[in-house]
N, C-alpha and C positions, 0 to 999 in steps of 0.2 A: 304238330309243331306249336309251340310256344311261341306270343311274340308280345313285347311291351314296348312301350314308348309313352315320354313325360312330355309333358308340357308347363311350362312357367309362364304366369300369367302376372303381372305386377298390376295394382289398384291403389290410388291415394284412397284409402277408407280403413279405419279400423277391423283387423280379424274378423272381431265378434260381426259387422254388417255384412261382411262378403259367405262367411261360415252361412247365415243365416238364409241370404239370399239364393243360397247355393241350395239350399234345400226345398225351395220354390219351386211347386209344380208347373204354378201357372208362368212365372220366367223363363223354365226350361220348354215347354209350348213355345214360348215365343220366341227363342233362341231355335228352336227347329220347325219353325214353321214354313220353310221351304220344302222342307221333305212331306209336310201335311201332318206328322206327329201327332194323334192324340192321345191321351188316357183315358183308357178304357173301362179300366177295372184297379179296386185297391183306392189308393189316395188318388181322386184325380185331380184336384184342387188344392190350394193352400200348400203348409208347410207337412214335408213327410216326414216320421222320426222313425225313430229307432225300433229296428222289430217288425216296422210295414212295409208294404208292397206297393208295388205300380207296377200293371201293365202298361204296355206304350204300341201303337200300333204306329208303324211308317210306312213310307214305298220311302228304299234303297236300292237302286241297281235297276231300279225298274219292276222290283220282287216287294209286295207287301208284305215286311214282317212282323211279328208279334213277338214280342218282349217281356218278362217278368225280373222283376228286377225286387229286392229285399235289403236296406240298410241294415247290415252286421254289425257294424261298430258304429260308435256315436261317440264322439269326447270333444263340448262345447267349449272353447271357439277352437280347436288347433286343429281335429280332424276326423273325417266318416269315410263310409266304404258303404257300396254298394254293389250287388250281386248278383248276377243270372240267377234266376230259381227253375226258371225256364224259357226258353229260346232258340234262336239258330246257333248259339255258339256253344261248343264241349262248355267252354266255360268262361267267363268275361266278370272282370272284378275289376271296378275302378275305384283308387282312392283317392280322396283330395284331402289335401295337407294345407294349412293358413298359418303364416308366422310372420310376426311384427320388423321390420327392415327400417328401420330409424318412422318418418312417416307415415310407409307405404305398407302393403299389406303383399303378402308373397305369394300367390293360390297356387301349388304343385299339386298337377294331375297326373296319376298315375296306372297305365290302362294296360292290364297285362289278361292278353285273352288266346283262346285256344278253338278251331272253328273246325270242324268237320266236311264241313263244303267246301274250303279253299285249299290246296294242296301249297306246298313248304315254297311254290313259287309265286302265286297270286296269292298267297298273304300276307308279304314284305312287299308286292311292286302295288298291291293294288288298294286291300283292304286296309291294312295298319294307317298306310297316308290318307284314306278315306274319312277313316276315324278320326285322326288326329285333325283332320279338317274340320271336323265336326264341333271336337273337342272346344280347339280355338276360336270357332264361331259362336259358339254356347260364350265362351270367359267373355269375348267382344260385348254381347248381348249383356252380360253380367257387367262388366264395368262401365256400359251405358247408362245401364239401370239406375247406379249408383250415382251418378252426375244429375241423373234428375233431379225438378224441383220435390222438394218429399212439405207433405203437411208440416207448419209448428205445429208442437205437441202441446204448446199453452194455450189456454184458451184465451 
C-alpha cells in the first residue's frame, strides 16, 4: 500500500535561505536529535547536493534503522527530492517544494512511501502520522534556525 501525506510549513525568509538550509546535514541532525539520528556514511556534514547520498542511522519504534537516502532532483531555490536507495521502506521519496507568498516563504513537503513491514492497517494509524511528526519537527527546527542571530557578512 501506498501512502503520502504533505505538510506546509510557512517561514518569514526568502526561498533561496530555507531551500538552502534544507539541505543541511548538520540541521537535519539537529532537528532529529531526539531519535539519536546520525550520519553514517555518504555526506555527513555540511550541504548535500545533487547525485549524493546519506546514510542516517536512528532508533524509531524502539528498532534501529539504517537509511540511504540520494537527491534525484535539484532545482535551486523552488525544489529537491530525495530517495530511499536503501532501507526499511519498498520505497520512500520526499519532496520539498519553496515558493514566494508575498513576504513569506511556503516549504511543501511531500512524503509519499511504500513499507513492507507495516500492513495497509498500521500504516495509515500508526506510521504515516509518525512521520509526519517528524516531518513537522524537522520545518520547526528549520524556522528556528532562521530566526537566529547569523554573522554580518561585512567586515
Amino acid at each position: 500500500m501506498t501512502a503520502t501525506f504533505t505538510e506546509v510549513t510557512r517561514a518569514a525568509c526568502a526561498p533561496e535561505e530555507l531551500f538552502t538550509l534544507s539541505l543541511s546535514i548538520d540541521v537535519h541532525l539537529a532537528s532529529m536529535a531526539r531519535s539519536g539520528e546520525r550520519a553514517v556514511a555518504g555526506v555527513t556534514s555540511g550541504t548535500i547536493g545533487l547525485g549524493e547520498t546519506v546514510t542516517w542511522r536512528a532508533r524509531h519504534f524502539g528498532v534501529v534503522w539504517t537509511m540511504t537516502s540520494r537527491i534525484t532532483a535539484l532545482e535551486h531555490p523552488r525544489r529537491f527530492v530525495d530517495e530511499q536507495v536503501r532501507g526499511p521502506f519498498r520505497s520512500f521519496r520526499h519532496e520539498h517544494r519553496f515558493e514566494r507568498d508575498g513576504d513569506v516563504t511556503v516549504m511543501t513537503d511531500v512524503v509519499t512511501l511504500r513499507s513492507p513491514l507495516f500492513g495497509p492497517i498500521v500504516e495509515p494509524l500508526m506510521l504515516r502520522p509518525y512521520l509526519q511528526r517528524l516531518i513537522r519537527a524537522r520545518n520547526a527546527v528549520l524556522v528556528a534556525a532562521l530566526s537566529e542571530p547569523r554573522p554580518d557578512p561585512t567586515p
